[in-house]
N, C-alpha and C positions, 0 to 999 in steps of 0.2 A: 165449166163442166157440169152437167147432168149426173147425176149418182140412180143408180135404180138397181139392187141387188147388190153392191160393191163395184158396179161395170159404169165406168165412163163414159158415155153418151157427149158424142162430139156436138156444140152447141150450132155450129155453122152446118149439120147437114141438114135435110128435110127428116119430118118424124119417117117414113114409110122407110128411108135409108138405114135410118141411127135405131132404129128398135132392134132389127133382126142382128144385129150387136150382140144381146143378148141369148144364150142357149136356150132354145127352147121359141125363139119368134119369128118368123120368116116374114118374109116381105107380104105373102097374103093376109096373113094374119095381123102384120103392120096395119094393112090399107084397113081391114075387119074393123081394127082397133079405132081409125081415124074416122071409120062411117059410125060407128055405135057411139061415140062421142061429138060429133059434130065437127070433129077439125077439118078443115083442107087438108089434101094430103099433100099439097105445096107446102104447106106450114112448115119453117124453121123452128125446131126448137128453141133458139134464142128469141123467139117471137113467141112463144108461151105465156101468159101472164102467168103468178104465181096458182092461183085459181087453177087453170087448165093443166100447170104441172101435178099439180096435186088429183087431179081427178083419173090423170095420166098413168101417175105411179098405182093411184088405188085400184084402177081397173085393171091392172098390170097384176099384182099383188095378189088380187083377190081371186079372178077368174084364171089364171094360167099358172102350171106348174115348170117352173123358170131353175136354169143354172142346178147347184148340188141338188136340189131335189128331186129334180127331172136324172139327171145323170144315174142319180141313187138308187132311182126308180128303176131304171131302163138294168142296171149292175145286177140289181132285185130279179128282176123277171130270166136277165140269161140264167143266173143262180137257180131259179124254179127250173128252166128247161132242162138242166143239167142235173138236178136232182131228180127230177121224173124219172130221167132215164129215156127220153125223148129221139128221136134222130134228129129234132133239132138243137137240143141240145149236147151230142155227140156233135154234131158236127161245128159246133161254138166252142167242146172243147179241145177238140184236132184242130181248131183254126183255117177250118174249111169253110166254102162258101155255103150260104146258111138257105137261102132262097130259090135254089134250081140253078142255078148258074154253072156254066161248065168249067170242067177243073181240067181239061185235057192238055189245054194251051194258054188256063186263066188261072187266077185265084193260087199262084204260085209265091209271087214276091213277099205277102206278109210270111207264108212259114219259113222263107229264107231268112228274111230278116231273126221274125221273131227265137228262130230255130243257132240263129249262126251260123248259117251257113253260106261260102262263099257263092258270090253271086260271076258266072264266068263272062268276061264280055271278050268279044272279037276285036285284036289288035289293029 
């Protein structure tokens, strides 16, 4: 196993697969990661030398804001929109859709859920 933030990175996939694992990496920024480094982006992680892991993790480390920091970050910013006094943050704290999306026949299920309320299905 691969460690990188406390997240195990499975040793048998390709790097481009086994990064976006991590919060915060997607498969573009996988491949980003694979060109700015030189790897293939066939490369198995278990095909790493130690050398390439370590330059792996620092560029990881250093340039990207990953897992609880990123999360804490994103927590931070609704917290601002809601303190402004914002409509976008009124509508983050009704648990309404935040982006334009329509609420007419969408953006219903999470205030069920989060609200408790039953959900009715047809027998």
């Amino acid at each position: 196993m691969f460690l990188i933030f406390g997240v195990k990175l499975s040793t048998n996939k390709k790097i481009i697969y086994a990064l976006p694992k991590l919060y915060g990496i997607g498969k573009s920024s996988a491949i980003t990661i694979c060109k700015e480094l030189g790897f293939s982006p066939e490369l198995q992680i278990k095909d790493l030398i130690e050398e390439q892991q370590f330059l792996l993790v620092k560029k990881v480390k250093e340039e990207y804001c990953l897992e609880d920091n990123l999360r804490e970050k994103i927590k931070g910013n609704v917290r601002d929109y809601i303190a402004n006094g914002s409509i976008r943050g009124y509508r983050h704290k009704k648990h309404l859709p935040v982006r334009g999306q329509r609420t007419h026949s969408n953006g219903k299920t999470p205030r069920r859920i989060l609200f408790g309320l039953s959900i009715k299905t047809k027998n």
